[in-house]
N, C-alpha and C positions, 0 to 999 in steps of 0.2 A: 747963408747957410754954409758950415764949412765942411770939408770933403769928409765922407764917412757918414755921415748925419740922414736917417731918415727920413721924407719928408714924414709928416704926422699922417698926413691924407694914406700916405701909400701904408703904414705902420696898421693905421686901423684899419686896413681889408687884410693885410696881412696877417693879423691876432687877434680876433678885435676883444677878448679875454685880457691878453695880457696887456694892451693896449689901456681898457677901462681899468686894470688895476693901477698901471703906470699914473693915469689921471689922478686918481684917489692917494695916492702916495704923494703925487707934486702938491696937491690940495694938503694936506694936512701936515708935510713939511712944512709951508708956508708959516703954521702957527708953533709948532713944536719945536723944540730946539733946546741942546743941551747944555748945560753950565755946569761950573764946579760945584755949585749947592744942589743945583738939582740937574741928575744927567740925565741923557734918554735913553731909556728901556725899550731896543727893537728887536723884530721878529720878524724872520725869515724863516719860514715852511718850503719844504719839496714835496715831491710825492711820497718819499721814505723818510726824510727827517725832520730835524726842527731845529734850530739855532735860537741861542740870545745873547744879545751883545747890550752890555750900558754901556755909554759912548758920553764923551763930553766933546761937543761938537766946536767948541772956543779954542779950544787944543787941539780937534782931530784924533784924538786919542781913544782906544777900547780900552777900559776900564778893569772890566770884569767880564768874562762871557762863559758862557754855557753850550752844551748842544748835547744829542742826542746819540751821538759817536764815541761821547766820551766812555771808558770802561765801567763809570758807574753806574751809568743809564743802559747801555748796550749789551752789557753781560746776559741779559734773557729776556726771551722772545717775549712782547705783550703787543699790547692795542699801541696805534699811534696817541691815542686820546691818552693812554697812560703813559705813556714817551712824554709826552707834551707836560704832564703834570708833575714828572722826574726832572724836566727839566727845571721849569719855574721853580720849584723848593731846591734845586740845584744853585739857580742865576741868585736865587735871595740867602742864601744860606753863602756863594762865595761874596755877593753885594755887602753884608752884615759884616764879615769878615775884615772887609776895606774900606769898611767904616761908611758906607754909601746906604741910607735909610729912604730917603726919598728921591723918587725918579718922574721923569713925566713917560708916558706909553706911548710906544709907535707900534700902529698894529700896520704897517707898513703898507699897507691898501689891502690886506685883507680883511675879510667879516669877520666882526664880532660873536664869533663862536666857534664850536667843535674845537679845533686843538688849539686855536689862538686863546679863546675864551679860559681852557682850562691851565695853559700855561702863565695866564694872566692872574687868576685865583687862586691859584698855589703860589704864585709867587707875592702874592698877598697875606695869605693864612701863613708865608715866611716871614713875614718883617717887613717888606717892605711896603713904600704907602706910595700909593697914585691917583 
């Protein structure tokens, strides 16, 4: 173990939230992975916003991304669930642009639904396919 490094033991009494999401994320890394045909479409939520990044992970590179900061999405007040939904026809609308159609989805260890879910179906009902 090198210096800085959590044990796992002491991480899961210490979050054990953010602990079981970390889990779910290493888990579904394992199989997802992005390429120049097809990159990965991820998602990071806070309590107040929402990010999306397609990434080609061969490169290391962000491709295209979105978030909820931006002055198209932020200019006025709504729901997070509508933030979420600004974004996705945001992330597929500059995706389309860059010529990027298909992507595989990292819902980054979170559940499949509320803002992930709907940033994921607008981002769909834009163009792109996953």
């Amino acid at each position: 173990m090198t210096p800085g490094q959590i044990p796992q033991k002491r991480m899961a009494i210490k979050n054990r939230k953010e602990y079981r999401r970390h889990r779910i994320k290493l888990r579904i890394r394992k199989v997802v992975s992005g390429t120049p045909e097809q990159p990965r479409l991820t998602v990071f939520r806070s309590n107040k916003q929402i990010y999306a990044q397609i990434i080609n992970d061969l490169e290391g590179k962000t491709l295209v991304s979105a978030s909820s900061r931006t002055p198209e999405v932020s200019g006025t007040p709504m729901a997070k669930i509508e933030q979420a939904k600004l974004v996705g026809q945001l992330i597929a609308k500059r995706a389309i642009e860059a010529g990027i159609q298909n992507v595989v989805f990292d819902r980054n260890g979170y559940l499949y639904h509320g803002r992930i879910k709907s940033l994921a179906e607008a981002a769909r009902e834009g163009g792109l396919k996953f």
